[in-house]
C-alpha positions as CSV (number, residue, x, y, z in Angstrom):
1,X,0.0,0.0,0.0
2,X,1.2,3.7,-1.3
3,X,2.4,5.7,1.3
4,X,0.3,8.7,0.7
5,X,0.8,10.9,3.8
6,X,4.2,11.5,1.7
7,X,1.5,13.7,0.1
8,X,-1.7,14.3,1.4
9,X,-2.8,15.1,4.9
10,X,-5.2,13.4,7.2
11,X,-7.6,15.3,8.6
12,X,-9.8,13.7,12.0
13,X,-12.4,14.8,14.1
14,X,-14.2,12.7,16.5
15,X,-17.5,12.4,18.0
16,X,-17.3,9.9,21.2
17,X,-21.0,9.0,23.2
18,X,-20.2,8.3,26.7
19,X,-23.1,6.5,28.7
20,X,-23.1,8.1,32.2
21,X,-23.0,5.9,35.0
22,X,-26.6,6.4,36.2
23,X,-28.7,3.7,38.0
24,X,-31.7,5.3,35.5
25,X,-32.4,6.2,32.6
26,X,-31.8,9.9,31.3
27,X,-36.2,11.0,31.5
28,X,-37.7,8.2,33.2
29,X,-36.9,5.6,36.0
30,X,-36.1,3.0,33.8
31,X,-33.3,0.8,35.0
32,X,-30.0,1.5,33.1
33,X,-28.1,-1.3,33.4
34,X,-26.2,-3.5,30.6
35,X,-27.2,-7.1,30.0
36,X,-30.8,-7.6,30.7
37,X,-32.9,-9.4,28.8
38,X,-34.0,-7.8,25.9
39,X,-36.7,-4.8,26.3
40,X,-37.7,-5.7,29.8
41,X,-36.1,-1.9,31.1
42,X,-38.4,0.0,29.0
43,X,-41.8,2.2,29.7
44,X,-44.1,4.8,28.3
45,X,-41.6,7.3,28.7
46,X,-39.0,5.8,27.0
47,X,-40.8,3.6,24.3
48,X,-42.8,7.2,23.6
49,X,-46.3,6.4,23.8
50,X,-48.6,9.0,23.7
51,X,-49.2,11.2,26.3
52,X,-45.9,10.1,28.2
53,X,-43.7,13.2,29.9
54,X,-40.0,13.6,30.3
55,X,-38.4,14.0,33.3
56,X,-34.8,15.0,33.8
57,X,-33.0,12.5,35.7
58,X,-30.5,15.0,38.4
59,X,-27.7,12.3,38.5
60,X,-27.3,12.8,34.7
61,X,-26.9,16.2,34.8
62,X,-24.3,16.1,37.9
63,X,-22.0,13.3,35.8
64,X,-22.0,15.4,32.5
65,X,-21.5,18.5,34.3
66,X,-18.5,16.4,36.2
67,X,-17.1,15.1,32.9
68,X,-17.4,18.8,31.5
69,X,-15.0,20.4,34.1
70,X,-12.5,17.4,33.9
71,X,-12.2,17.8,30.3
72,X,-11.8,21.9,30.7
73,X,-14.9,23.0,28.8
74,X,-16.8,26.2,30.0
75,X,-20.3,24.8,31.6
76,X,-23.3,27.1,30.2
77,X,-25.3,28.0,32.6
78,X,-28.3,27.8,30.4
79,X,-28.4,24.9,27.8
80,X,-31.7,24.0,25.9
81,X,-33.1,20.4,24.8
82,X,-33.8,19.7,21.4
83,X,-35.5,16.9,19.1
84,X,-33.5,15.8,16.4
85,X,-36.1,14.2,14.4
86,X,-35.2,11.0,12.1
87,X,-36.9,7.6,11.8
88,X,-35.4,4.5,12.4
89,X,-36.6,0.8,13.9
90,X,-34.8,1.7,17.1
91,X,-35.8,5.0,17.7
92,X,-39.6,4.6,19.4
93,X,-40.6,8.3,19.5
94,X,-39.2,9.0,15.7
95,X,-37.0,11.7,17.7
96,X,-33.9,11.8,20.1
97,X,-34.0,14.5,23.1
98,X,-30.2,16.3,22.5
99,X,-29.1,19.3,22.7
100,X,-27.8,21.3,19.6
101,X,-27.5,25.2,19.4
102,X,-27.0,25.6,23.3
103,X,-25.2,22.5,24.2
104,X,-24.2,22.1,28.1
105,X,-20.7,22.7,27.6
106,X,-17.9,24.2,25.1
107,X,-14.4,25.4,24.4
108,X,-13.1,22.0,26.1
109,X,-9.5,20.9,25.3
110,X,-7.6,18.2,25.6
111,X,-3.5,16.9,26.0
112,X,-2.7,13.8,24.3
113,X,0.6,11.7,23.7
114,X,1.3,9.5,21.3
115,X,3.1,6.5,22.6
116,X,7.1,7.2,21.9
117,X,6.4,10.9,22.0
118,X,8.1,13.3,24.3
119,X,5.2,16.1,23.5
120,X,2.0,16.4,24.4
121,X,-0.8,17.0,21.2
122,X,-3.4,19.8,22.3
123,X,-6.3,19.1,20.5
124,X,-9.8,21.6,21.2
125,X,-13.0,20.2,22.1
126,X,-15.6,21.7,20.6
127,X,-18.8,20.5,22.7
128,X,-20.0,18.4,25.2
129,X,-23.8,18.1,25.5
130,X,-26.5,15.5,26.8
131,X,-29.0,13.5,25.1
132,X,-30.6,10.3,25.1
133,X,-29.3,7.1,23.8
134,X,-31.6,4.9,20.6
135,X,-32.3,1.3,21.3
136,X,-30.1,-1.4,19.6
137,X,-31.0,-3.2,16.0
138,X,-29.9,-6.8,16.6
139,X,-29.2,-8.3,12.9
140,X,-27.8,-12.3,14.3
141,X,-30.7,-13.2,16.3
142,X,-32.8,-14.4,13.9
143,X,-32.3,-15.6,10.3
144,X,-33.6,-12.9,7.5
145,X,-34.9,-10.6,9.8
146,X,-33.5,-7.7,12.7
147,X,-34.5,-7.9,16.3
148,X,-34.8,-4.4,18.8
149,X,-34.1,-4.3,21.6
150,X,-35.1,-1.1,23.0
151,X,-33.2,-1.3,26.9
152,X,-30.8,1.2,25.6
153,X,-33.5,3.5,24.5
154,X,-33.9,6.4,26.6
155,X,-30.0,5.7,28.6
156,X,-28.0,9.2,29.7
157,X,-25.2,10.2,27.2
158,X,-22.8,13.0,26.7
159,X,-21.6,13.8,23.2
160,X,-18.0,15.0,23.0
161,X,-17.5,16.5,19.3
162,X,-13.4,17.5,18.8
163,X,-12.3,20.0,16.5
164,X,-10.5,18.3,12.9
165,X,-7.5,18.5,15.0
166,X,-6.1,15.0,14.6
167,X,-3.4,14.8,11.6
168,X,-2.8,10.9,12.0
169,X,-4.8,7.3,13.1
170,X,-2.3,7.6,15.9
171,X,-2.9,10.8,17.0
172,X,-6.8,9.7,17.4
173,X,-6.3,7.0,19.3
174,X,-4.1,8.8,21.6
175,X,-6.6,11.2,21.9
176,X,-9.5,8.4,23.3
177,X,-7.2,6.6,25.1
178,X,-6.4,9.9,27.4
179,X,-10.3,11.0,26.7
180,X,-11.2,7.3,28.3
181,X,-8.8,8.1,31.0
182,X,-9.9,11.2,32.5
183,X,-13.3,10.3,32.2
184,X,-12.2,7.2,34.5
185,X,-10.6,9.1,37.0
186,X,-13.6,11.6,37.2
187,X,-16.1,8.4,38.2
188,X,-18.4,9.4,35.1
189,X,-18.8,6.4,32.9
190,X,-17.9,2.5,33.0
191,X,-16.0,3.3,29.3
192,X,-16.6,0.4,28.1
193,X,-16.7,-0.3,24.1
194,X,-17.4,-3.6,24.7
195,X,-20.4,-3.2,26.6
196,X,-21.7,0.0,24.3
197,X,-20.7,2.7,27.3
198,X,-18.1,4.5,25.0
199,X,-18.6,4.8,20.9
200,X,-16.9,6.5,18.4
201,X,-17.8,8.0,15.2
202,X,-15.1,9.2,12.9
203,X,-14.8,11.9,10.7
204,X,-11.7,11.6,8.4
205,X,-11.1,13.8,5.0
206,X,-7.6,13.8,3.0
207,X,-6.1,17.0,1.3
208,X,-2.5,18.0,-0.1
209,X,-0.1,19.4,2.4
210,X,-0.3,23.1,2.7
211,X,-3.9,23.5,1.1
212,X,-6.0,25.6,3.9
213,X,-9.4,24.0,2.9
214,X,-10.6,21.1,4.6
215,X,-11.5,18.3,2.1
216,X,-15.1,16.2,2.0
217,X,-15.4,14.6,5.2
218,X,-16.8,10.5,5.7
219,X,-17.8,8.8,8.7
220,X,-16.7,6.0,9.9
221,X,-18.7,3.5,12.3
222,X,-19.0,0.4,13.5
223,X,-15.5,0.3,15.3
224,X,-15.5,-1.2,18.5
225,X,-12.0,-0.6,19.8
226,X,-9.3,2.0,19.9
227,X,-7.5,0.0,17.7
228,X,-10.1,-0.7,15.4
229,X,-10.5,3.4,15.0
230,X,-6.9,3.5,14.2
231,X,-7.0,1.0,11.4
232,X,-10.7,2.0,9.9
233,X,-9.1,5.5,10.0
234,X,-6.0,4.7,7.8
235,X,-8.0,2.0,5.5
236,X,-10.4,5.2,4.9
237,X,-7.6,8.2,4.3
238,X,-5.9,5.4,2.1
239,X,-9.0,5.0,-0.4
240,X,-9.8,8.8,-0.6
241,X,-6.3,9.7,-1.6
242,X,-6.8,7.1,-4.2
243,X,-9.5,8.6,-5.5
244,X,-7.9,12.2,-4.8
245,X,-4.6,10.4,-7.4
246,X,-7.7,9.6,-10.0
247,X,-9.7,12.6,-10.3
248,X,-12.4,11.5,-8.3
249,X,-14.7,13.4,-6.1
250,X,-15.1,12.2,-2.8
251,X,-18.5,11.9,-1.4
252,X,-20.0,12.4,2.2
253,X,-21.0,9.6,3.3
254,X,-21.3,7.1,6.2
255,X,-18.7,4.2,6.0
256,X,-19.0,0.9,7.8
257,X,-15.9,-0.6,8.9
258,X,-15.8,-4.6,8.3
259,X,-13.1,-5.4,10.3
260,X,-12.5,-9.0,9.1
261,X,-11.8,-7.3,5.9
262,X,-10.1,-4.6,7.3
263,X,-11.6,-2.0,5.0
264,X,-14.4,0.6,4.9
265,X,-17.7,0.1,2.6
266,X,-20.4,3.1,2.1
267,X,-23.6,2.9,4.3
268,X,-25.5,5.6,3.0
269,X,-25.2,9.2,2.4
270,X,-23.8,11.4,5.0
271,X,-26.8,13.4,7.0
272,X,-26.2,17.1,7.9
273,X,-27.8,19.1,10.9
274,X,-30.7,20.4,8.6
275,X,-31.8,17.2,7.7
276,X,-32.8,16.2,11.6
277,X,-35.1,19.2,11.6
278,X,-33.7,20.6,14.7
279,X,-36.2,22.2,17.6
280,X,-36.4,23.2,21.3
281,X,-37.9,20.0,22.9
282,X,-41.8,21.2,23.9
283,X,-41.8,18.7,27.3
284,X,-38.2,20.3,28.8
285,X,-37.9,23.5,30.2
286,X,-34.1,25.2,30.0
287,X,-31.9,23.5,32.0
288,X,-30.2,26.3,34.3
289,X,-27.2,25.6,36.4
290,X,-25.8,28.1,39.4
291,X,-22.6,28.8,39.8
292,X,-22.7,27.2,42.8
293,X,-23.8,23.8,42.1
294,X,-21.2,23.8,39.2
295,X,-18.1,25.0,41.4
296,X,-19.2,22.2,44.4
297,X,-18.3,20.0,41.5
298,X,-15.6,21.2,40.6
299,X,-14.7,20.9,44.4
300,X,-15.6,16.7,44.5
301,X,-12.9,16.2,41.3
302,X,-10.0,13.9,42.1
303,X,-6.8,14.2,40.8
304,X,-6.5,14.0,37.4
305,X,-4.5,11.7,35.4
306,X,-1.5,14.5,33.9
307,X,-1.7,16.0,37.4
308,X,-0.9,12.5,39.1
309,X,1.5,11.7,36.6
310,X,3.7,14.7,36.9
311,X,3.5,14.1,41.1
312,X,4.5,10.5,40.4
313,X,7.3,11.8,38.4
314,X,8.7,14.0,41.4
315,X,8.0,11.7,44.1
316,X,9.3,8.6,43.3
317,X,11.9,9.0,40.1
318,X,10.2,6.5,37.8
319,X,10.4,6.3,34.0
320,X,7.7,7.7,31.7
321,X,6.8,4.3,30.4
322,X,6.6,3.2,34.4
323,X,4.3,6.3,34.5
324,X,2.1,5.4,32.2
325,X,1.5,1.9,33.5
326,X,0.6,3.0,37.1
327,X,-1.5,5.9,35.8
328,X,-3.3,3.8,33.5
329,X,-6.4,3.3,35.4
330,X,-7.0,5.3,38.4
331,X,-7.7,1.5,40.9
332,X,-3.9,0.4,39.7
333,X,-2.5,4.1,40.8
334,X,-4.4,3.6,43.8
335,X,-2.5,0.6,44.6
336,X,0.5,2.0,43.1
337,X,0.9,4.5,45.5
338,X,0.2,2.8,48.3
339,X,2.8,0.1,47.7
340,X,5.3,2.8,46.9
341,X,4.5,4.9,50.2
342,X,4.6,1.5,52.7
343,X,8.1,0.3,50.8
344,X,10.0,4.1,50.3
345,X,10.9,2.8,46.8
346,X,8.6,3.7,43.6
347,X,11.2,2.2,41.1
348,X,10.8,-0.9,42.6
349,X,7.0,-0.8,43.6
350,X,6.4,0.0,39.7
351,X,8.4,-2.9,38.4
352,X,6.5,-5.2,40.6
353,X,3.2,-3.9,40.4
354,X,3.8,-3.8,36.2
355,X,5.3,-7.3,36.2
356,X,4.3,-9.9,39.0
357,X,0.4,-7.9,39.9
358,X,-0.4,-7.2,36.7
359,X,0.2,-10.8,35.5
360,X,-1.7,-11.8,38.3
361,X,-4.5,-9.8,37.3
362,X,-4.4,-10.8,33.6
363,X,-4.0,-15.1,34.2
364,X,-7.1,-14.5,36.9
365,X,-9.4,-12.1,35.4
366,X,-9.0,-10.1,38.4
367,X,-9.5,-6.5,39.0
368,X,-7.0,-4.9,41.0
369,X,-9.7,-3.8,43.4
370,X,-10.1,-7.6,44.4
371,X,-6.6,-8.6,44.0
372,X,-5.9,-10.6,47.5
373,X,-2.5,-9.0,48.2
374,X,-3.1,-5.5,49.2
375,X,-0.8,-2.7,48.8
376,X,0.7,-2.8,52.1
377,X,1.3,-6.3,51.9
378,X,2.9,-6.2,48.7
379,X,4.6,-4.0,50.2
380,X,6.2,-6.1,52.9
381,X,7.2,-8.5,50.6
382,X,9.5,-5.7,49.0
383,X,11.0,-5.2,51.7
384,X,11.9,-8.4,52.7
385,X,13.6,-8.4,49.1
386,X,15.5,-5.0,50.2
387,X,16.5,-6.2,54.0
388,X,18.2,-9.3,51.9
389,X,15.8,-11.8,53.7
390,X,14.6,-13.0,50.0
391,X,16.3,-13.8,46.8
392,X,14.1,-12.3,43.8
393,X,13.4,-15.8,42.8
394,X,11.9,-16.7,46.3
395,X,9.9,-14.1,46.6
396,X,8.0,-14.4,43.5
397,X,7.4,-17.9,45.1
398,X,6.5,-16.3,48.0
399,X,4.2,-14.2,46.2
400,X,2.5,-16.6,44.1
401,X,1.2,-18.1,47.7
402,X,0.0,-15.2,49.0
403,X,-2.4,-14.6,46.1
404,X,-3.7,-18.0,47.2
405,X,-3.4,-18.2,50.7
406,X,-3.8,-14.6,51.8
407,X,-1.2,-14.7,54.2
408,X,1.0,-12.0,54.5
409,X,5.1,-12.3,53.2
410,X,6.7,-13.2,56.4
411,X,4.5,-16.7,57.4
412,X,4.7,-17.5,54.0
413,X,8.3,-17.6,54.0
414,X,8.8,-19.1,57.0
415,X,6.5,-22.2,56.1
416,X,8.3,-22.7,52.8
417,X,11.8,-22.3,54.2
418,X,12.7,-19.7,51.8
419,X,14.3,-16.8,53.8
420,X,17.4,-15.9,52.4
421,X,21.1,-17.4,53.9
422,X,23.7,-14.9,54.3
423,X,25.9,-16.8,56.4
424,X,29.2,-17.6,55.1
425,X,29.8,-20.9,56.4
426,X,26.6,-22.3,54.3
427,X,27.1,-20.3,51.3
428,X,31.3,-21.8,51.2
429,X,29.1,-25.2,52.0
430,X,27.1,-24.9,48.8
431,X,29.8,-23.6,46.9
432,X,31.9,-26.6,47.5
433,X,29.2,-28.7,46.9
434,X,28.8,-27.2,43.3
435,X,32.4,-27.3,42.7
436,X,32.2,-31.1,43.3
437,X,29.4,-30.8,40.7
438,X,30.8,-29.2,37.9
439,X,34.5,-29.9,37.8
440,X,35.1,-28.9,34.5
441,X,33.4,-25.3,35.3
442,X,35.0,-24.6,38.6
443,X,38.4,-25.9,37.1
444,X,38.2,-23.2,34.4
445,X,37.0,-20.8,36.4
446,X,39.7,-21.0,39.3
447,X,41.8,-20.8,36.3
448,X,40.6,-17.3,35.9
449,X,37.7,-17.7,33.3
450,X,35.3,-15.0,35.3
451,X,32.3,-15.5,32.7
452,X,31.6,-18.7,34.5
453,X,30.5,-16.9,37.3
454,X,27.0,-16.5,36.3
455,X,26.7,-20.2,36.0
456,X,27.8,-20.9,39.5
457,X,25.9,-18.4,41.0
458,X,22.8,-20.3,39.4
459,X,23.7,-23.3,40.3
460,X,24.1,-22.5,44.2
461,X,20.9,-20.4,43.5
462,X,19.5,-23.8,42.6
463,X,21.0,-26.1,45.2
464,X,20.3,-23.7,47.6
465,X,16.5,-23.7,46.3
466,X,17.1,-20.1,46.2
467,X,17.7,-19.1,49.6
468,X,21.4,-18.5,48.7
469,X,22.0,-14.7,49.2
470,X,23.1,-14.1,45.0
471,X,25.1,-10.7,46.3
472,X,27.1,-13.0,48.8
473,X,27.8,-15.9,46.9
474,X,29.1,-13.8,43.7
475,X,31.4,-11.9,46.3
476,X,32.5,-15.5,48.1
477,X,33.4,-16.8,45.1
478,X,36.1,-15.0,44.1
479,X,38.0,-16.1,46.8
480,X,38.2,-19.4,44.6
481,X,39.3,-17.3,41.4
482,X,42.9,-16.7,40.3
């Protein structure tokens, strides 16, 4: 495949829909929640019979309103509701409640890093605005036909529309990992694509470098991971420069992404805001927020990801790659920190808590929340490590018995006989042993061949079952070297 951005420029904007994490719905009492059986969460309200009224569920309001100030948009203190009006199986009413001309927030921006980058990429939000979710058409339930299931109708959502700021796939999927990120650490949303909490609609258009205009924009949908945004992006920016090299007019129009194909196909013809036939929704008065209600908000905010990440970086020295591991989800920092505080040694806590916990957490289907060995217990067993009471191999031994015992390092330790020897007589002891062992090793290595040294180390290690002190015997044996 040609590389074209050689030549032409990629141009993204993204429109992510969040589901707030709501026990309701966003105008009725409806239950919210994923995985019940199909349209058995649904009422008047939401299936929009006739005579049925909308009422604003409060918890909505406070998440979006949450998710608004994280993200560093300006909060309106008057925003309207509005119908967008199109027909659709899954769409009860034949209208979504959103908001359009005086959305809830605006001006928002966010910093994202591409993996490898020392920069940050500022990239401007232009809204953020509430609205209702449409139900879900289900084409594999039956054969020839399309199910609904309308449990999703009528769910709370915030709409977060960026500016064509992106100039690469990478660059957008930066921006919606750290966009998934912060919305984590502000408690707004599950973010799950896989469960439909977080979806992403791509806007992509190609033009030569240097040309002001922005060229004809297509959507892209149906992608149901970061990385599947990334690729669909480049598959799409690839076939319009194609086109672009032929003459051909590009089109605006919705693209489906197949991904066992790993290309794009048109869906229809792209709509614009005229054709939803836009108007204040009759059943909703203005929603008006005080500036007090939004600054005790403000107030309940935790610490942010890039905030935590640069206090990270001046409290405990770690690398950026470290950094981003522990700041990845705002549960594993949690822990993170608490290891690193109880043990005095942040290097250390991250390379245990990226390689041993989150191993742990990956072969168990564990979150770290439920993870057996708690951060101060973890930290213990680091210490043990430090104080030279246990070899690196014992301790993941050690460890690996925790997670199923829930005792702490120290009894587990002492019921396997693992603590570390330091004591010279028994480390000579198991030297000599070894030497009898490997004859032809130790005869070349009293005969000065020092790279043979890692070899008896390991083999002490081993006949020691680990409890040799490594530091110890690697200082003992060059007593025995010429």
């Amino acid at each position: 495949m040609s590389d074209w951005s050689k030549k032409y420029e990629m141009v993204v904007g993204l429109e992510v829909h969040v589901q707030l994490k709501t026990r309701s719905k966003a105008f009725c009492s409806c239950s919210a929640d994923f995985g019940a059986p199909p349209n058995v969460n649904t009422c008047p309200v939401c299936l929009g019979l006739p005579g049925a009224l909308p009422v604003l569920n409060a918890e909505a309001v406070r998440l979006a309103v949450r998710a608004a100030i994280a993200l560093g948009f300006t909060v309106n203190p008057k925003s309207v509701f509005a119908r967008k009006n199109y027909f659709y199986p899954d769409l009860p009413k034949g209208y979504q409640i959103s908001q359009y001309d005086q959305p809830l927030a605006v001006n928002g921006t966010l910093h994202a890093r591409i993996p490898g980058d020392a920069d940050t990429h500022p990239i401007a939000i232009t809204r953020l605005h509430m609205e209702e979710d449409a139900g879900k058409s289900v084409h594999d339930r039956y054969p020839h036909m399309t199910a609904i299931d309308l449990n999703r109708a009528g769910v709370p959502l915030i709409e977060i529309v960026s500016e064509p700021d992106m100039r690469s796939a990478a660059e957008a999927g930066a921006y919606l990992r750290t966009l998934k990120q912060i919305l984590e650490y502000a408690d707004v949303s599950d973010v799950s694509m896989e469960e439909g909490s977080l979806r992403v609609d791509a806007n992509v258009s190609a033009r030569l470098h240097g040309e002001p205009k922005l060229g004809t924009k297509t959507e892209v949908k149906n992608v149901n991971s970061f990385s599947a945004v990334e690729r669909s992006l480049q598959s799409e920016f690839d076939r319009q420069c194609e086109m672009l090299e032929r003459g051909q007019h590009i089109l605006q129009q919705t693209m489906i992404w197949d991904a066992s194909k790993g290309t794009v196909r048109p869906a229809r013809s792209k709509e614009e805001s005229h054709d939803y036939r836009y108007f204040p929704e009759p059943d909703l008065p203005p929603l008006l927020l005080a500036t007090e209600f939004v600054k005790k908000i403000e107030s309940t905010l935790p610490e942010l990801p890039q905030k935590m990440r640069e206090r990270f970086s001046s409290e405990f020295g770690i690398t950026d790659a470290e950094l981003d591991a522990v700041t990845a989800d705002p549960r594993i920092a949690t822990y993170f920190e608490g290891v690193a505080r109880a043990h005095g040694d942040g290097a250390h806590a991250a390379k245990w808590v990226m390689g041993e916990v989150a191993a742990a957490l990956n072969e168990s289907a564990t979150k770290i929340q439920d993870f057996p060995i708690r951060s101060t217990q973890l930290a213990e067993l680091l210490d043990m490590i430090r104080d030279g009471k246990l070899s690196h191999t014992a301790a993941k031994t050690v460890f690996g018995t925790m997670r199923t015992t829930g005792k702490t390092a120290p009894v587990v330790a002492a019921e396997l006989s693992v603590t570390q020897v330091g004591d010279d007589s028994q480390l000579e002891q198991w030297i000599e042993e070894v030497f009898a062992e490997l004859p032809e090793e130790s005869g070349r290595f009293r005969a000065g061949e020092k790279k043979l040294t890692g070899v008896l180390v390991g083999a002490v290690m081993k006949k020691s079952k680990g409890r040799a002190d490594p530091k110890k015997v690697n200082a003992l044996l060059g007593k025995y070297s010429s």
